[in-house]
C-alpha positions, 0 to 999 in steps of 0.5 A: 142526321144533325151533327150541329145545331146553329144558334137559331136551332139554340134560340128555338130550343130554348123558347121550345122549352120555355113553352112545354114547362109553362104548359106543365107548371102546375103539375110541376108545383103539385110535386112540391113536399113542402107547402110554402111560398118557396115551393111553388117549383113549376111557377118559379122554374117558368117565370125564371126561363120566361124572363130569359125568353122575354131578354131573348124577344129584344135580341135581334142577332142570330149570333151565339155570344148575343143569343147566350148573353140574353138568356144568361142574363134574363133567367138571372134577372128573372129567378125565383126561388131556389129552383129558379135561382139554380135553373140560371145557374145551369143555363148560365153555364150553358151559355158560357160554353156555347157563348164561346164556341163555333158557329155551329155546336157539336155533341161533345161541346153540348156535353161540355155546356151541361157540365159546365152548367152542373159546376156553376149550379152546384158551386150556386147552392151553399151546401148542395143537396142531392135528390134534387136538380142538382143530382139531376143535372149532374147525372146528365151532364157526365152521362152527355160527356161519356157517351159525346164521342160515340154519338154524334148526331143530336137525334141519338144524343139528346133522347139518350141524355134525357132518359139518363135525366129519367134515371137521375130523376127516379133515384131521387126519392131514394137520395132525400127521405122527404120525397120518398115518405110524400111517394114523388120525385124531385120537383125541380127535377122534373122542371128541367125535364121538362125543359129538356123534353122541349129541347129535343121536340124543338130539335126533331120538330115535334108539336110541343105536348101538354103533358110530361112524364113525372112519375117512377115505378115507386112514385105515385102516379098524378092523381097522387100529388094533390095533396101531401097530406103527410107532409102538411102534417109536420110539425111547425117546429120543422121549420127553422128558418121563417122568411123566405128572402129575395132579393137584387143588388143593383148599381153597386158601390164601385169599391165593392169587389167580387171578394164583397160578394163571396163575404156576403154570402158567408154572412148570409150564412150566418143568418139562415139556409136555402142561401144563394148568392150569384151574380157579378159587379153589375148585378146580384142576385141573393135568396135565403131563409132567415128569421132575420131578413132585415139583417140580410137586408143591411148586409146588402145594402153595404154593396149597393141598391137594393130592387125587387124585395121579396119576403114570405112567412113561411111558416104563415102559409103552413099554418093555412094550409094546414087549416085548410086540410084539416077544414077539408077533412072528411069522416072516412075515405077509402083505399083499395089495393090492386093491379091492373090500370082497369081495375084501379080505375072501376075503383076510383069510378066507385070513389074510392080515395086512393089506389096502391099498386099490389096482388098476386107476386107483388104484396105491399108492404105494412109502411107501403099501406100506412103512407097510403093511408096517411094522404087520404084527408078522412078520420077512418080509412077502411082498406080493401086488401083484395089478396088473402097474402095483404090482409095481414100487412094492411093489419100490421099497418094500423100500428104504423098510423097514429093519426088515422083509424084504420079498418081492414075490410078483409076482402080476399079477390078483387070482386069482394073489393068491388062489393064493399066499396059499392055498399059505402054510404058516406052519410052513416056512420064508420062502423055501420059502413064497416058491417055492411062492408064485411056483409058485401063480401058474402055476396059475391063469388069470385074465380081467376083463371091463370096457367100454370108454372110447374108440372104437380098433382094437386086438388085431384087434377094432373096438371101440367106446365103450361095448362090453363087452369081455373081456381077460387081462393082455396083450391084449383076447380078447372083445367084445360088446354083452353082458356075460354073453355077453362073459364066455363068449366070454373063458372059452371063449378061456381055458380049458385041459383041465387046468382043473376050476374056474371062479370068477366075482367080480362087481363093485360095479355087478352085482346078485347076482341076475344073477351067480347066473344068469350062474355057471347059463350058464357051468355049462352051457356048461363041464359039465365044471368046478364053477362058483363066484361070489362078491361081489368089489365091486370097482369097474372090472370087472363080473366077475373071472374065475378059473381053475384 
């Protein structure tokens, strides 16, 4: 067990980190809400840990105080963008404890480390917000001093920290209502988990991975976050400040005091938001949002040479993005609503646009259909409710989008899904796709086979608890103590002369063997149909079964 970790242990985790974020910046910045120059989260967090790398190639010395002084110093030289700025602020912190500490570092000092890195963070940012790094960092550090004492060895420490990071991370949508409408967490968030992911693969030797976590149960998955069509839909008036300003202060004037720079800050204040301003008598590092930058400007040059001047307009790169969703627009798009990984899957194989998780114990909401609808970049959206308990929310959804028209497609199980979705033709017109949709539903027959949950008499059948049961959508056709004999007796009740397909999709609790074996029996028993079986995942029922 490591109950310390040395300096080269530090100097590695920080590369380590340093590494795994570049490797995940673009994800990282595809978790942005607000499309302009200072939200490019991922890309400002790594070239902020890259400058504090790039400090440490030139350090030459294994020793904590020198290790520290050159991260500290290059993350700040380095910082980009709020994100950035605040991430060198908590290593700041960081180093500030460790720079100080033993030769080698304990638990409960790496705790004290990251709560010290949280103080300067927060003591950073003019007004803190939360739901964003700040709760993050914050979370983790009062987690790491709790628990500090009770583990003291990194191998149990440092997982335990970062799944309280995960935590910290999944509140935030809940905490800023920007995240929450666009169905993503923190970005910035998820940069320094990131980060910290590197920490503990450099610590316990794992190969850094391309790939981290970012999601949550109420987030959207990864093929959600291109676009944030919602947000790019704001208003422009939203944005009160136009430039985004950054800038160093360099060989300052040596009558300026670190009371010149809090004074500066407050100034800044005056002119806008988003401010930072940090840094010491040899250097500063300022960023604000302003419709004034050449005001911020003279305010500086009151303590010193200005270097690296950044300004962007802001409300310019909305404007563009915003034209070039509206050119990318399309005619009409699709949502499907389903549960399962292999059913959402099958969905997006016939291109459905988007896919929202809901069924049989979990119904969406009409808000949880309507922000569905609003990122899918098409004039019409026809919805596949694909559960008679969602058609009526996917109705009431309509009232919620006023920029989108919305066609409920009222396919009642996941097969009659399928069959709309397959008659899509992008090249006619909206409501000539609408019939042929509702035409599709006809086509189809479709069973579930489930067990039952209470002892009832119900459709002519005794049934009892545990019994596996075979219904359509209005009433229970099969029962057995067999789940493949279930599924043949509800085939046998369900199938019509005119059908040449039968389509078995297994649930999350059947093994792929078995279902191979099953769609075997049903081949025999029904020579005259082509048999197919496919992973649907889905949770509930053990097999979904389609026919056409």
């Amino acid at each position: 067990m490591q109950k310390t970790i040395n300096c080269a242990m530090f100097r590695k985790m920080v590369l380590t980190g340093a590494k795994l974020l570049d490797n995940n910046r673009a994800k990282v910045d595809a978790l942005n809400v607000f499309p302009v120059p200072d939200g490019d989260t991922g890309t400002n967090m790594s070239l902020t840990i890259q400058s504090a790398v790039k400090e440490l190639g030139g350090c030459t010395h294994n020793n904590f105080v020198e290790v520290c002084d050159c991260v500290s110093k290059g993350a700040l030289k380095g910082a980009r963008g709020n994100s950035g700025v605040i991430l060198s602020q908590i290593f700041r912190g960081i180093c500030s404890v460790l720079r100080d500490g033993k030769a080698d570092i304990d638990t409960r000092t790496f705790a004290k480390a990251l709560e010290s890195g949280t103080k300067i963070a927060y003591n950073a940012v003019s007004i803190p917000k939360e739901g964003t790094i700040l709760t993050v960092v914050r979370m983790m550090s009062e987690y790491a001093v709790k628990i500090a004492g009770r583990n003291k060895d990194f191998e149990t420490f440092l997982p335990a920290v970062i799944e309280e990071g995960d935590r910290a991370l999944a509140k935030t949508p809940e905490l800023l209502p920007v995240l929450k409408k666009a169905g993503v967490v923190d970005s910035g968030g998820v940069g320094l988990m990131t980060i910290m992911r590197g920490f503990l693969a450099a610590l316990v030797g794992d190969e850094v991975v391309s790939e981290v976590p970012t999601d949550t149960s109420n987030a959207a998955t990864e093929e959600d976050f291109g676009d944030n069509s919602d947000i790019i839909s704001m208003d422009l008036g939203e944005i009160q400040f136009a430039y985004c300003t950054e800038f160093f202060v360099i060989n300052l004037k040596k009558s300026t005091t670190l009371a010149d720079i809090d004074r500066l800050r407050e100034r800044l204040m005056s002119l806008g938001d988003s401010v930072i301003c940090i840094g010491d008598l040899e250097l500063i590092k300022v960023h604000v949002h302003t419709n004034a930058p050449g005001v911020a400007l003279t305010f500086a040059l009151e303590l010193g040479e200005l270097d690296r001047v950044k300004i962007e307009n802001m409300l310019e790169q909305n404007r563009a993005l915003k034209a070039k969703i509206e050119a990318e627009k399309k005619d009409q798009g699709m949502l499907a609503i389903c549960a399962g990984d292999g059913i959402s899957e099958i969905f997006k194989d016939l291109f459905v646009d988007r896919v929202i998780e809901g069924g049989q114990t979990m119904n969406p909401s009409a808000s949880d259909i309507a922000t569905a609808v609003q990122k899918i970049n098409a004039e019409n959206v026809f919805v596949f409710p694909n559960n008679k308990n969602i058609i009526l929310a996917a109705e009431q959804a309509k009232a919620l989008v006023t920029n989108r028209i919305i066609h409920v497609i009222p396919s009642k199980n996941i097969p009659q899904g399928f069959a709309a979705a397959l008659s899509f033709m992008p090249e006619v017109s909206a409501e000539e796709n609408k019939t042929n949709m509702i035409h599709a539903l006809d086509n189809v027959k479709a069973g579930q086979v489930t067990h039952a949950v209470r002892t009832t008499n119900v459709n002519g059948f005794s049934i009892k608890e545990g019994d596996i049961i075979g219904l359509d959508d209005k009433k229970i056709l099969a029962k057995s103590n067999s789940i493949d004999e279930t599924v043949l007796k509800l085939l046998d009740k369900l199938k019509e002369d005119s059908h040449e397909v039968i389509t078995l999709y297994y649930g999350e609790g059947v093994k792929e063997e078995e279902a191979s074996a099953l769609a075997e029996k049903v081949q025999e028993a029904f020579p005259d149909c082509d048999v197919d079986c496919h992973c649907g995942g889905q949770p509930v029922y053990y097999y979904l079964l389609s026919l056409e």
